[in-house]
C-alpha positions as CSV (number, residue, x, y, z in Angstrom):
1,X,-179.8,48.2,53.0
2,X,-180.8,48.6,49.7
3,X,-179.7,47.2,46.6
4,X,-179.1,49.4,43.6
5,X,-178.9,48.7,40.0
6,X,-175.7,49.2,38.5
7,X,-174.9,49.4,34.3
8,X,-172.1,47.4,34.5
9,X,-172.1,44.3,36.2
10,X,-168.9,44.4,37.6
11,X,-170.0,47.3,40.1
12,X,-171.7,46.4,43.0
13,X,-173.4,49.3,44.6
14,X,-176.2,49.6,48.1
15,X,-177.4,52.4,50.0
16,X,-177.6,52.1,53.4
17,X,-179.8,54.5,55.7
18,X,-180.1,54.8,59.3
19,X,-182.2,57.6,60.0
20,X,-179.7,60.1,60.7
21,X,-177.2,59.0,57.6
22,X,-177.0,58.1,54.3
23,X,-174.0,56.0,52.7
24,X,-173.8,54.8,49.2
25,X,-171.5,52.0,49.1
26,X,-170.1,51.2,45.6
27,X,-167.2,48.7,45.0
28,X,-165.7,47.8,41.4
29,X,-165.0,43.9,41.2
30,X,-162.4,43.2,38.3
31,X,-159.3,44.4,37.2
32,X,-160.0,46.3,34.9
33,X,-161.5,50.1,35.1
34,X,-164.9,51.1,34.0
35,X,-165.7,54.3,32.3
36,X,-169.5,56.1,33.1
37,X,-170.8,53.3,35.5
38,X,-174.1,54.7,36.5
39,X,-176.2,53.7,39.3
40,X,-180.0,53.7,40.1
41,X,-182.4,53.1,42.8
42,X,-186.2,52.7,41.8
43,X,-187.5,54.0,45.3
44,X,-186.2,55.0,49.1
45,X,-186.7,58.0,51.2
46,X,-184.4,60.4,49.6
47,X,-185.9,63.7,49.1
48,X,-184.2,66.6,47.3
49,X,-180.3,67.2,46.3
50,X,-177.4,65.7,48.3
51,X,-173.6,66.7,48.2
52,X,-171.8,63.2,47.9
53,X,-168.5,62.9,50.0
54,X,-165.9,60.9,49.4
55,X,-165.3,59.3,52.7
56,X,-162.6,57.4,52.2
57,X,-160.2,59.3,50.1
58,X,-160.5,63.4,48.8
59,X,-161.8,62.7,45.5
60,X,-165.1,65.1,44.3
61,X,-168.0,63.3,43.8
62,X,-170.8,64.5,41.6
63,X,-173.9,65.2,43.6
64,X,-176.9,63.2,44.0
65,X,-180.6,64.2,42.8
66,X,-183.5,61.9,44.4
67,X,-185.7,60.8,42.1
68,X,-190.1,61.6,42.7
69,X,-189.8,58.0,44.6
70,X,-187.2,58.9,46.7
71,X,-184.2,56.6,44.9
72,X,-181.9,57.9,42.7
73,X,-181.6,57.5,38.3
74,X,-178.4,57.1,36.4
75,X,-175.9,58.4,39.4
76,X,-172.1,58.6,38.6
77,X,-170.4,59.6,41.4
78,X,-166.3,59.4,39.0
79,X,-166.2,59.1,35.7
80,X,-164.2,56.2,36.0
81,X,-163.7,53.6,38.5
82,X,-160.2,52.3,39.0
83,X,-159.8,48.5,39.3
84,X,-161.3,47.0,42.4
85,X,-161.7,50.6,43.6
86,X,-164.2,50.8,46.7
87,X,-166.2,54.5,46.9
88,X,-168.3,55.1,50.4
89,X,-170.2,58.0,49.9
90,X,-171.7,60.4,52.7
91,X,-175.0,61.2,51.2
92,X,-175.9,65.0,53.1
């Protein structure tokens, strides 16, 4: 599990890889929604484009672009995130 960097500190957000499968976990923590949350990882073993899916729901996602070091820079999967809204993202 990796821990990402979040703009807001009321978003909690971790990638988690296993080999096979990549999830990006982000979960807002207040009451109150949040508008442009972006989300970064300095390094990982990302290579390339993804399509992000929204596995918990049917929203569309933006997609994700891995960074030279294999992390991610300034990802916003919504433009907003709903109070205490959870997101678990298929990263393929």
């Amino acid at each position: 599990m990796q821990l990402a960097q979040s703009s807001n500190p009321q978003v909690f957000a971790y990638l988690r890889q296993d080999g096979k499968e990549s999830l990006l976990v982000v979960v807002k923590l207040s009451d109150k929604p949040v508008n442009d949350a972006t989300h970064s990882l300095a390094s990982g073993s990302l290579k390339g484009g993804y399509r992000a899916l929204d596995l918990l729901g049917a929203q569309k996602l933006a997609g994700l672009k891995a960074n030279a070091a294999g992390g991610f820079d300034r990802y916003v999967p919504l433009p907003v995130l709903e109070p205490y809204q959870p997101l678990v993202i298929g990263v393929k």
